[in-house]
N, C-alpha and C positions, 0 to 999 in steps of 0.2 A: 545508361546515365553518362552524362559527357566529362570532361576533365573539371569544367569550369563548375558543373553542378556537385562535383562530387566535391570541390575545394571548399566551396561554400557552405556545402553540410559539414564535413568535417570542422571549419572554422565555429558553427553554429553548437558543435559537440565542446569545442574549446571556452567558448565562452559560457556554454552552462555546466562544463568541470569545472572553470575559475571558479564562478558562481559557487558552488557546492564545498573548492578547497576555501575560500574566503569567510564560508559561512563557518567553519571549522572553531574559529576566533570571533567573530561576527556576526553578532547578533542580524539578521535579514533585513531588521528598517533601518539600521546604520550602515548597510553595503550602500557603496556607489557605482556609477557606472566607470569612474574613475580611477576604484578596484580593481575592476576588473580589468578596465584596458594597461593598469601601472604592469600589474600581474602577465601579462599576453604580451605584455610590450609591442601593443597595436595602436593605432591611434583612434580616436575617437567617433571618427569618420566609417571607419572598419565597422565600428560597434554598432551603429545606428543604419547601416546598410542590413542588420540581421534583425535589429530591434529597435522598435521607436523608443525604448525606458528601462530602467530595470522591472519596472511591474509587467510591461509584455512579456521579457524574458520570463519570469518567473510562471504567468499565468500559461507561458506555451509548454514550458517543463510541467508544470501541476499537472496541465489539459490531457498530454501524452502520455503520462502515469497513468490518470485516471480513467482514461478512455481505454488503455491495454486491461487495468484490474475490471473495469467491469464488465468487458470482453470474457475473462478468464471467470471470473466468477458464477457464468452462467450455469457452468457444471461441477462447481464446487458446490453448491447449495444443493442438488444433488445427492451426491457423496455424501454432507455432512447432516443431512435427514433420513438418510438410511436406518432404519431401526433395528435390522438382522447385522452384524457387522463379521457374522461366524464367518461367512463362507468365500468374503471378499477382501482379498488380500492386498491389494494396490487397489489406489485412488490415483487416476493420473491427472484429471482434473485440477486437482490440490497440488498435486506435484508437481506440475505446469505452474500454479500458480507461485509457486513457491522458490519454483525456478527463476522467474523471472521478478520474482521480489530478492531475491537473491545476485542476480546480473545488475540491478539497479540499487545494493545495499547502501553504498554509500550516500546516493541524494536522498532516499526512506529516509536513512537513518538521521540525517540533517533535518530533513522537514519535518520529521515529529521529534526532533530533540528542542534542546532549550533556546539554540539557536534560531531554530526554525521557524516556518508558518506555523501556527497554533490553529489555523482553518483547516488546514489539510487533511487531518484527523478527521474532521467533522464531513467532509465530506467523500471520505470514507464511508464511515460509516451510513450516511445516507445512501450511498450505494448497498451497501450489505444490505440493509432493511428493506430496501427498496425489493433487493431478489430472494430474501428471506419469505415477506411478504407474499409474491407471488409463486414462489415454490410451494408455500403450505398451504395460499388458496386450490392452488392444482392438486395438491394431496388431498387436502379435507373439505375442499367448496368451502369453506370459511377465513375470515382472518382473526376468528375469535380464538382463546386459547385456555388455559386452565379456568377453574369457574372463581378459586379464592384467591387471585393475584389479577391485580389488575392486568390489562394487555398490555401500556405503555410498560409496565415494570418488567413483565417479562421478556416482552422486544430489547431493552435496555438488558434486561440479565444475559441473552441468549448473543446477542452483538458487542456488547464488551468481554464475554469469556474470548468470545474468537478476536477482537482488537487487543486484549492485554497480551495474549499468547504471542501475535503479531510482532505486538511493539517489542515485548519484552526479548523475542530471539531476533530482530532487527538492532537493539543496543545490546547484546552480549558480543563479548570480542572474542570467546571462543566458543564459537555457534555451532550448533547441531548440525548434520547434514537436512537436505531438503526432506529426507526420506523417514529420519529422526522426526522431525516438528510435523508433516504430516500425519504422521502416527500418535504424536502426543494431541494434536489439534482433536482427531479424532476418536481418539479414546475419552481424553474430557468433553464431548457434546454425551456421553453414555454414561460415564462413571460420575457419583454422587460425589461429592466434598467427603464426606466421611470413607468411601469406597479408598480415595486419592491419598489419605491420611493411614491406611489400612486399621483401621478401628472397627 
């Protein structure tokens, strides 16, 4: 990679950390582009040579996350359909994943907080269902699932235990290690509410 290409990504990493320190205080439809170049103390010319709007910038950040999580995800779902869990003691899958939900906390934690996109979540989750979906048609040849709960409710129970988990150790400020929250992640896909409660 040459000087000039490398300037221009690094400048590209500056403008969507502004982004992320801005959103801090700043709700995302009230950013400007004008935040962000006051912020960089670039001129506005700088800004529009990386991005035509603040919605490109934003949709090129979503894109990148989302494209890495549902890379990673291939082999979490995996892992977390495992039914024997005696004899397996690391998930590296999960931990990969987590690693790198981790290297990226700060803008996570922006874009599902109050500040943030309120989409981003959602399509999230469309991802998860999506590989949830076809891991369990590969296990069972079906996408049917218990006979007294409907399927939509239980797709919805099974994808927000693993997005509250998520969300919930992405806004704590003093977070578990990667190695911690994989392990909690995957003990509750097995352990009942009453198991978790010790009752």
């Amino acid at each position: 990679m040459n000087v000039q290409k490398t300037t221009f990504k690094k400048t590209d990493e500056k403008i969507i950390t502004a982004l992320v320190d801005i959103g801090q205080d700043k709700p995302l439809s009230k950013i400007t582009v004008s935040d962000i170049t006051k912020l960089l103390k670039i001129n506005r010319g700088t800004f529009y040579l990386h991005y035509s709007d603040k919605e490109e910038l934003v949709n090129i950040m979503e894109g990148q996350l989302n494209k890495a999580i549902r890379k990673k995800l291939v082999g979490v779902m995996d892992e977390l359909l495992v039914l024997n869990f005696s004899n397996k003691k690391s998930f590296p899958h999960l931990l990969d994943l987590f690693h790198f939900l981790n290297a990226n906390k700060k803008k996570l934690k922006w874009l599902v907080g109050p500040t943030g996109d309120p989409n981003f979540m959602d399509t999230i989750k469309d991802i998860l269902k999506n590989n949830l979906l076809v891991r369990v048609k590969q296990l069972t040849g079906t996408q049917t699932f218990i006979a007294t709960i409907p399927d939509r409710y239980v797709i919805h129970i099974v994808i927000s235990g693993i997005i509250d988990i998520i969300e919930f150790w992405l806004k704590e400020e003093d977070s578990l290690s990667e190695k911690e929250i994989s392990d909690i992640l995957v003990n509750t896909r097995v352990l009942s509410p009453y198991q978790l409660l010790n009752l």
